[in-house]
HTML snippet that shows the backbone in 3Dmol.js (N, CA, C, O; Angstrom):
<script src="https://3Dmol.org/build/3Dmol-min.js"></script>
<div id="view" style="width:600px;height:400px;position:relative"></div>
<script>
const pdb = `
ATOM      1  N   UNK A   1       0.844  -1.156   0.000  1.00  0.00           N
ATOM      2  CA  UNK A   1       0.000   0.000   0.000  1.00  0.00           C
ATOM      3  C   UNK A   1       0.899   1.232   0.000  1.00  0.00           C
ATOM      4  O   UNK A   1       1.857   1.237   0.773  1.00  0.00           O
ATOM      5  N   UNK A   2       0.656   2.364  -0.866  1.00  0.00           N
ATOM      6  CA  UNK A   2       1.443   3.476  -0.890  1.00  0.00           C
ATOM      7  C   UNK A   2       0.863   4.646  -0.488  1.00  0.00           C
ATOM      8  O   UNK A   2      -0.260   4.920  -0.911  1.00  0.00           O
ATOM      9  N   UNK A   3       1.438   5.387   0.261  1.00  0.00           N
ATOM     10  CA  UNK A   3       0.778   6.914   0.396  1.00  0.00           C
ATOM     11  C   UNK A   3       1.327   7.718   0.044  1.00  0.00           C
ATOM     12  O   UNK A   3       2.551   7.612  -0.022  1.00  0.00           O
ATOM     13  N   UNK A   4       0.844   8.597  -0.247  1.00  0.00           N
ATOM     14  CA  UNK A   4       1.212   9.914  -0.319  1.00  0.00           C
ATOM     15  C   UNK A   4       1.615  11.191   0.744  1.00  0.00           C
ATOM     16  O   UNK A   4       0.908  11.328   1.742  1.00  0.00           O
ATOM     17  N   UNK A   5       2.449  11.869   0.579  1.00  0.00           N
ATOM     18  CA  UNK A   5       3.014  12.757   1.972  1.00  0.00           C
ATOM     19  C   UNK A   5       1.645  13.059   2.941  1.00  0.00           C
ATOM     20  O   UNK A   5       1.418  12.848   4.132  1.00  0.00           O
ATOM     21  N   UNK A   6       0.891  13.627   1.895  1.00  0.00           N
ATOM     22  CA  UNK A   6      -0.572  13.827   3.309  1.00  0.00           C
ATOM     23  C   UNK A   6      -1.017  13.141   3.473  1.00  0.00           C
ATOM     24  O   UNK A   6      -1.888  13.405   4.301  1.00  0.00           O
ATOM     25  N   UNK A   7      -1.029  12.163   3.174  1.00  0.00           N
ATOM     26  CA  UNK A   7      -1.489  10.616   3.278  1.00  0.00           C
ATOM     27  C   UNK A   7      -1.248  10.176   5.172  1.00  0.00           C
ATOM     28  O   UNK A   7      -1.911   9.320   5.758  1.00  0.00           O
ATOM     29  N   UNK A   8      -0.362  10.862   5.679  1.00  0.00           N
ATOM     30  CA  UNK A   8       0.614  10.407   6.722  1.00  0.00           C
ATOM     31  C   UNK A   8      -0.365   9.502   7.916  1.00  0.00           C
ATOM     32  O   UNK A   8      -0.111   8.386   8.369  1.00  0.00           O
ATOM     33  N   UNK A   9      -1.529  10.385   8.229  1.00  0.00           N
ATOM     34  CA  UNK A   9      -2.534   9.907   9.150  1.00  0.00           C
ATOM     35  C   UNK A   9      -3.368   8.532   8.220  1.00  0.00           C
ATOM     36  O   UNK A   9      -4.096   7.633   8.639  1.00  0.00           O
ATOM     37  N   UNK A  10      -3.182   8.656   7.678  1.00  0.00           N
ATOM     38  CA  UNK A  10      -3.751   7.169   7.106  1.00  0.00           C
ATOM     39  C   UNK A  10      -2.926   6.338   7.418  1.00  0.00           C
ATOM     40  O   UNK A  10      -3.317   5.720   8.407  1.00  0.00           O
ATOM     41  N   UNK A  11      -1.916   5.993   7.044  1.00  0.00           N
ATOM     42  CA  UNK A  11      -0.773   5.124   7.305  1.00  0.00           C
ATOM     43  C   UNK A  11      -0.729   5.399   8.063  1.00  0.00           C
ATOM     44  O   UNK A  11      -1.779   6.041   8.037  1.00  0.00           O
ATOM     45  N   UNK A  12      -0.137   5.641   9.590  1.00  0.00           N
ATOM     46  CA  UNK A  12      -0.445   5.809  10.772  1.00  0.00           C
ATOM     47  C   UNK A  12      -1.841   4.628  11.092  1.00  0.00           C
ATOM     48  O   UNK A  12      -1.590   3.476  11.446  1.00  0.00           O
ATOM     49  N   UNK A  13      -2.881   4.985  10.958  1.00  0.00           N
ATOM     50  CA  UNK A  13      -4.039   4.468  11.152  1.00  0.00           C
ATOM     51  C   UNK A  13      -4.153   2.926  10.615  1.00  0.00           C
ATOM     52  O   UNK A  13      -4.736   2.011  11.197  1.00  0.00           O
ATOM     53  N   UNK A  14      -3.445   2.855   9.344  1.00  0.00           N
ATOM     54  CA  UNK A  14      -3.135   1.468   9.179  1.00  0.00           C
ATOM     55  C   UNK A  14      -2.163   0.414  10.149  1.00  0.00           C
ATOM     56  O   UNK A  14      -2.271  -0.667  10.728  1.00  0.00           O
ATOM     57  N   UNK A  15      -1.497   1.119   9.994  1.00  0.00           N
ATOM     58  CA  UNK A  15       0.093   0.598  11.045  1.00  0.00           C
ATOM     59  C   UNK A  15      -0.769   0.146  12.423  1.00  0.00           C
ATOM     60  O   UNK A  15      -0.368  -0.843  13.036  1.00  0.00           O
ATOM     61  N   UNK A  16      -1.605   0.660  12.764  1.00  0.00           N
ATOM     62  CA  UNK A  16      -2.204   0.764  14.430  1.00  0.00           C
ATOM     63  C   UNK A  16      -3.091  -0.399  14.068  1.00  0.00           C
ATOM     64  O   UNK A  16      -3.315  -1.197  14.978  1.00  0.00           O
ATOM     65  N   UNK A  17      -3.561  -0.596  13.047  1.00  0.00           N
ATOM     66  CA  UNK A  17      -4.217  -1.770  12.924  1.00  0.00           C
ATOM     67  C   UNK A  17      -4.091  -3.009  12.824  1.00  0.00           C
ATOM     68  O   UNK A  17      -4.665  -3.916  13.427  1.00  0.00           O
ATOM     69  N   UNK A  18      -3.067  -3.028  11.785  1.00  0.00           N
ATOM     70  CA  UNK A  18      -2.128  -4.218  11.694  1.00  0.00           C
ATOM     71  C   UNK A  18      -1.478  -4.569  13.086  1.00  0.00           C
ATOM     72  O   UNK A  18      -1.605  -5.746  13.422  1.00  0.00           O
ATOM     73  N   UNK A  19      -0.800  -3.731  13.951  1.00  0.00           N
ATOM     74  CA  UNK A  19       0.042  -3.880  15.037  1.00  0.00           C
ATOM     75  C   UNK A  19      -1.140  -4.841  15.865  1.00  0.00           C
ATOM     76  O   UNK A  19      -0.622  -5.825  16.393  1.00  0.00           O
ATOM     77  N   UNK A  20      -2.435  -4.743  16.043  1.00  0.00           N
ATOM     78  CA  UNK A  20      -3.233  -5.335  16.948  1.00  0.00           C
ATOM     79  C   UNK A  20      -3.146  -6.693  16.787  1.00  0.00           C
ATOM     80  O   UNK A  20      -3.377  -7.462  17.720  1.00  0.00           O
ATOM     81  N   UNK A  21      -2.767  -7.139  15.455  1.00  0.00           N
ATOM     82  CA  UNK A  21      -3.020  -8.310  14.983  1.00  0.00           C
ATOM     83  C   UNK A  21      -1.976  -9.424  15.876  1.00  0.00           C
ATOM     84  O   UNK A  21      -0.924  -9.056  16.399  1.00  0.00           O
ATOM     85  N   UNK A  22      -2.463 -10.735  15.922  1.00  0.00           N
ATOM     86  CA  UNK A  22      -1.386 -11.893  16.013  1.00  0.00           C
ATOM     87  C   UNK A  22      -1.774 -12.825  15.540  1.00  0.00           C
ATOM     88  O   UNK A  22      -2.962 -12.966  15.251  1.00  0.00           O
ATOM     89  N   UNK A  23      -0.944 -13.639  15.353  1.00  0.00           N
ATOM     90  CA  UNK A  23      -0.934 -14.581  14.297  1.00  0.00           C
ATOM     91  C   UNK A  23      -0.370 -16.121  15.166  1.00  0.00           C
ATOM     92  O   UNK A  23       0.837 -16.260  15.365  1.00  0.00           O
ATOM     93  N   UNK A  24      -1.264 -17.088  15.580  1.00  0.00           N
ATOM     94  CA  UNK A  24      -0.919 -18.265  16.197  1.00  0.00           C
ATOM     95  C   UNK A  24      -1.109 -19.792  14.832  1.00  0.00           C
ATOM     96  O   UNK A  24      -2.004 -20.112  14.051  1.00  0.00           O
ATOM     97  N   UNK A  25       0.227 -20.336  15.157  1.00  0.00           N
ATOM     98  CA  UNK A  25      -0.017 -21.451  14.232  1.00  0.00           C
ATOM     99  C   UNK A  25       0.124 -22.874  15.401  1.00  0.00           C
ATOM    100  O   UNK A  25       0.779 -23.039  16.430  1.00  0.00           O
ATOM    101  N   UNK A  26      -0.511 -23.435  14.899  1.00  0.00           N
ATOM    102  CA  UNK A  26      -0.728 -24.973  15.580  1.00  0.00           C
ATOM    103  C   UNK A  26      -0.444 -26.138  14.504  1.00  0.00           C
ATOM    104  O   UNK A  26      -1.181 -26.222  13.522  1.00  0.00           O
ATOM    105  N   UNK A  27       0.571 -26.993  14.679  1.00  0.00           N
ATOM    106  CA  UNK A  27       1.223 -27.860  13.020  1.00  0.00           C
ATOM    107  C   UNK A  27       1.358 -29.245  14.533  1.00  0.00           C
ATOM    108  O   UNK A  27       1.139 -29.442  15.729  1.00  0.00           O
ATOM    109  N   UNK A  28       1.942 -29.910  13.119  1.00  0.00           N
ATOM    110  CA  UNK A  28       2.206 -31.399  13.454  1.00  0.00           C
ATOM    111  C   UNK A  28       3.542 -31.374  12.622  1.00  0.00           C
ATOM    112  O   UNK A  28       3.723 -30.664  11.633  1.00  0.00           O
ATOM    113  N   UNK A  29       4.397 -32.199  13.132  1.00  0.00           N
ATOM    114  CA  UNK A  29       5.455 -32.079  12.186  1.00  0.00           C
ATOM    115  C   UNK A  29       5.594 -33.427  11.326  1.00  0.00           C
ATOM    116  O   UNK A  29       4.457 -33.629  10.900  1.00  0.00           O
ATOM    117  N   UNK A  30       6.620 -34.660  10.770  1.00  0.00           N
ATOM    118  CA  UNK A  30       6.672 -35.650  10.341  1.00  0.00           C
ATOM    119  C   UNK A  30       6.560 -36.633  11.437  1.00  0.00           C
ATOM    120  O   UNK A  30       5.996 -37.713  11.265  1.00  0.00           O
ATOM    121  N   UNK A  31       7.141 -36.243  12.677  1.00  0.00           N
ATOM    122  CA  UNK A  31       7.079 -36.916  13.405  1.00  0.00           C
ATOM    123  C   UNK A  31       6.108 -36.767  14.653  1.00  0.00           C
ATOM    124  O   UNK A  31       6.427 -36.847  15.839  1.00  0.00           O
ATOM    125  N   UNK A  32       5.189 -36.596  14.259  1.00  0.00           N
ATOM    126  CA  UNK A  32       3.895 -35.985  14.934  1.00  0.00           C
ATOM    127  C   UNK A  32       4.012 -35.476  16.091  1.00  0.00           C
ATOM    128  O   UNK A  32       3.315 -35.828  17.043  1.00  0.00           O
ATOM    129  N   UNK A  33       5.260 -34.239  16.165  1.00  0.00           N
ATOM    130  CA  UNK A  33       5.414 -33.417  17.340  1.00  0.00           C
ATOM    131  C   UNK A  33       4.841 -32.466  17.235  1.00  0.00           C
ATOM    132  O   UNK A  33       4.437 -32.237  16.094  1.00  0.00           O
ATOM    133  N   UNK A  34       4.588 -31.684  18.061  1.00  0.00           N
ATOM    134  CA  UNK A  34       3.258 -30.938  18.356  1.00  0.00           C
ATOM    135  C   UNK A  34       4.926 -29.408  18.024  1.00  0.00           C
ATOM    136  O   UNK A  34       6.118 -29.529  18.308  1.00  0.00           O
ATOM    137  N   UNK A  35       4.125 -28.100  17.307  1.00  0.00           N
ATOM    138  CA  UNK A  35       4.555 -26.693  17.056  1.00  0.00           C
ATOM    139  C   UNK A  35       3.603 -25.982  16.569  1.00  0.00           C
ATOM    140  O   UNK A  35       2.808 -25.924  15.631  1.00  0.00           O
ATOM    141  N   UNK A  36       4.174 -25.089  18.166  1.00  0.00           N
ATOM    142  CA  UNK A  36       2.987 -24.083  18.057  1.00  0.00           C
ATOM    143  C   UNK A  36       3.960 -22.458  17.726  1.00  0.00           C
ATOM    144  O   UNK A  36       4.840 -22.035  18.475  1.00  0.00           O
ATOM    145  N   UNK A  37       3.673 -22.039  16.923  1.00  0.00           N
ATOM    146  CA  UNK A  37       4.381 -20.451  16.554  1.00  0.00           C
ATOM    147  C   UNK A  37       3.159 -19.170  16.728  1.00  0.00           C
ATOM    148  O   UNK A  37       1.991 -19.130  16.340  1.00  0.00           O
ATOM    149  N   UNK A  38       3.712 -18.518  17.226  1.00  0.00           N
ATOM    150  CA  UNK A  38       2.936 -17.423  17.771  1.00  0.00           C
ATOM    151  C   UNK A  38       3.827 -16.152  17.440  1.00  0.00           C
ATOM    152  O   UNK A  38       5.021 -16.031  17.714  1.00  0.00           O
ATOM    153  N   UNK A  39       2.913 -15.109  16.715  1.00  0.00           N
ATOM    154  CA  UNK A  39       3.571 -13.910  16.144  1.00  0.00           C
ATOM    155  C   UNK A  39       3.015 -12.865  16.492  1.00  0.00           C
ATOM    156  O   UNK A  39       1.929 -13.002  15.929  1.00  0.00           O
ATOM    157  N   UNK A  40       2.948 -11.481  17.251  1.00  0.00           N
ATOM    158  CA  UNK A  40       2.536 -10.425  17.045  1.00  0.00           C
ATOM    159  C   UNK A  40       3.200  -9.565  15.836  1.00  0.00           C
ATOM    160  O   UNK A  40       4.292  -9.568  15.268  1.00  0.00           O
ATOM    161  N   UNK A  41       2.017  -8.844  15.733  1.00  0.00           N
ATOM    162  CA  UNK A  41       2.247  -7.796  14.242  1.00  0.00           C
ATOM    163  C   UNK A  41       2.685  -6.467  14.773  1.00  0.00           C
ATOM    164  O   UNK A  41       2.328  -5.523  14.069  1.00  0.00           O
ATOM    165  N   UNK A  42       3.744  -5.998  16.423  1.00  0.00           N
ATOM    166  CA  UNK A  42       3.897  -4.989  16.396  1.00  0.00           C
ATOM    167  C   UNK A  42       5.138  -3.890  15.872  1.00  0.00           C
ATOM    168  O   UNK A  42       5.466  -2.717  16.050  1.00  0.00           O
ATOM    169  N   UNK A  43       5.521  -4.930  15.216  1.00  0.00           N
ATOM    170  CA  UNK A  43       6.779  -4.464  14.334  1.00  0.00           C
ATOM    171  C   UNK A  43       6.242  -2.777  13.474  1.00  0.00           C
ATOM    172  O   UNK A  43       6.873  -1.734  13.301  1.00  0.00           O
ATOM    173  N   UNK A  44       4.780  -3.193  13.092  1.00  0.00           N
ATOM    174  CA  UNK A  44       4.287  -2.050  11.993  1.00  0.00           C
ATOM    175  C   UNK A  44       4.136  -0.978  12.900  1.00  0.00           C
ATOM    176  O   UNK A  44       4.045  -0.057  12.088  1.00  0.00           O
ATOM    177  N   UNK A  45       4.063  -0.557  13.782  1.00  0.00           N
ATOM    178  CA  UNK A  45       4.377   0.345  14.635  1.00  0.00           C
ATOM    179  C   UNK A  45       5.919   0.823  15.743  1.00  0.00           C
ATOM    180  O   UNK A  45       6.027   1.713  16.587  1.00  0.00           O
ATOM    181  N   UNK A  46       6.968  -0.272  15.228  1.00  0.00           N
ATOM    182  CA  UNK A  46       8.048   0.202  15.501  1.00  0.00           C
ATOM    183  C   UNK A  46       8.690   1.937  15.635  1.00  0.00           C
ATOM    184  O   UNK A  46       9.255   2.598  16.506  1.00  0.00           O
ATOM    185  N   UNK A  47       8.247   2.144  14.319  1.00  0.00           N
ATOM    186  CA  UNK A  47       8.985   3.874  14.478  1.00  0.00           C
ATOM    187  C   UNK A  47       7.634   4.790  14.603  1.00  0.00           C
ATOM    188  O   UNK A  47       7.595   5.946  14.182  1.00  0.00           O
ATOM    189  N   UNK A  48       6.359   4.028  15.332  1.00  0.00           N
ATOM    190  CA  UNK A  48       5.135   5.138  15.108  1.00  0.00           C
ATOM    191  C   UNK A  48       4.927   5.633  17.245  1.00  0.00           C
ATOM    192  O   UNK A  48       4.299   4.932  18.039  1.00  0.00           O
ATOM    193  N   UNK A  49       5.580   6.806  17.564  1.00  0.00           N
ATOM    194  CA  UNK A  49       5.697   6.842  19.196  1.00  0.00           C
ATOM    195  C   UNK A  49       4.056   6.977  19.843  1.00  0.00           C
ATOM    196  O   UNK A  49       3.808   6.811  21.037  1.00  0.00           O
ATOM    197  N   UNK A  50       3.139   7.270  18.917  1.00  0.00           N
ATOM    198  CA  UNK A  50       2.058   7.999  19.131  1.00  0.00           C
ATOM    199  C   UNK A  50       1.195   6.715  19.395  1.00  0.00           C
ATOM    200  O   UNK A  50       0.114   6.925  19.945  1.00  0.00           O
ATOM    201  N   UNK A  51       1.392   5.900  19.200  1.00  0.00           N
ATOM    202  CA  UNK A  51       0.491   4.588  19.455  1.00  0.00           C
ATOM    203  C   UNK A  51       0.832   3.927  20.193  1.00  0.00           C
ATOM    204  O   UNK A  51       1.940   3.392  20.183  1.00  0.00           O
ATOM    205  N   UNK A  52      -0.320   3.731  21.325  1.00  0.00           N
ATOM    206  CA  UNK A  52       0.380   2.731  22.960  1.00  0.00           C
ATOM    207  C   UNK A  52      -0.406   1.561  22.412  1.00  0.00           C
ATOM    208  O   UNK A  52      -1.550   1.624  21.962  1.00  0.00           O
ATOM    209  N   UNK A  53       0.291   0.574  22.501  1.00  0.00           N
ATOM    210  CA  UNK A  53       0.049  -0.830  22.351  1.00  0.00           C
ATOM    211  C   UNK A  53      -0.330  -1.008  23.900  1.00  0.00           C
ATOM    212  O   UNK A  53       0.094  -0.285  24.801  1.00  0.00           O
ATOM    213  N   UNK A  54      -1.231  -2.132  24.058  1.00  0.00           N
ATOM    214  CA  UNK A  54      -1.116  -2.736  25.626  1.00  0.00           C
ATOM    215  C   UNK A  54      -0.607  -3.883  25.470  1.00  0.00           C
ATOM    216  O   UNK A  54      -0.775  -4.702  24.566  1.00  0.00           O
ATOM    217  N   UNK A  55       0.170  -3.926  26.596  1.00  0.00           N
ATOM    218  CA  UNK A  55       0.999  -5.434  26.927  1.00  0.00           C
ATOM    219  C   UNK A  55       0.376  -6.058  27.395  1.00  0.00           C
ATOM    220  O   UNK A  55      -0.203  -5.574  28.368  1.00  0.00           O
ATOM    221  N   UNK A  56       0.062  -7.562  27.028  1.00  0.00           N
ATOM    222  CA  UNK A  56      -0.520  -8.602  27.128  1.00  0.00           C
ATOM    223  C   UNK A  56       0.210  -9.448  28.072  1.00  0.00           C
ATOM    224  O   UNK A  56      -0.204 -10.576  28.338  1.00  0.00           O
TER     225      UNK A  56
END
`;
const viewer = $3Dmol.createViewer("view");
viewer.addModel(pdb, "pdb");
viewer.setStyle({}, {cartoon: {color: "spectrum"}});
viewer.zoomTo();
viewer.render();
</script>
């Protein structure tokens, strides 16, 4: 997705959205061991100071 310079509060507003996200995977492997991977998305708000995430 691209913005444009005034665009800035949009992106912003995206970034804050995405950041809420997480992402849990539940697999089996060949040897039917159990992996579970778990990701938060708050990377997209790395350089944004204006957005408080809550810690979980």
């Amino acid at each position: 997705m691209m913005f444009e310079p005034h665009e800035e509060t949009a992106q912003v507003q995206v970034r804050a959205e995405l950041a809420t996200l997480r992402l849990q995977v539940k697999a089996k492997d060949i040897y039917q061991h159990n992996i579970k991977v778990a990701r938060d998305f708050r990377w997209f708000v790395r350089h944004t100071h204006a957005v408080a995430l809550s810690q979980e």
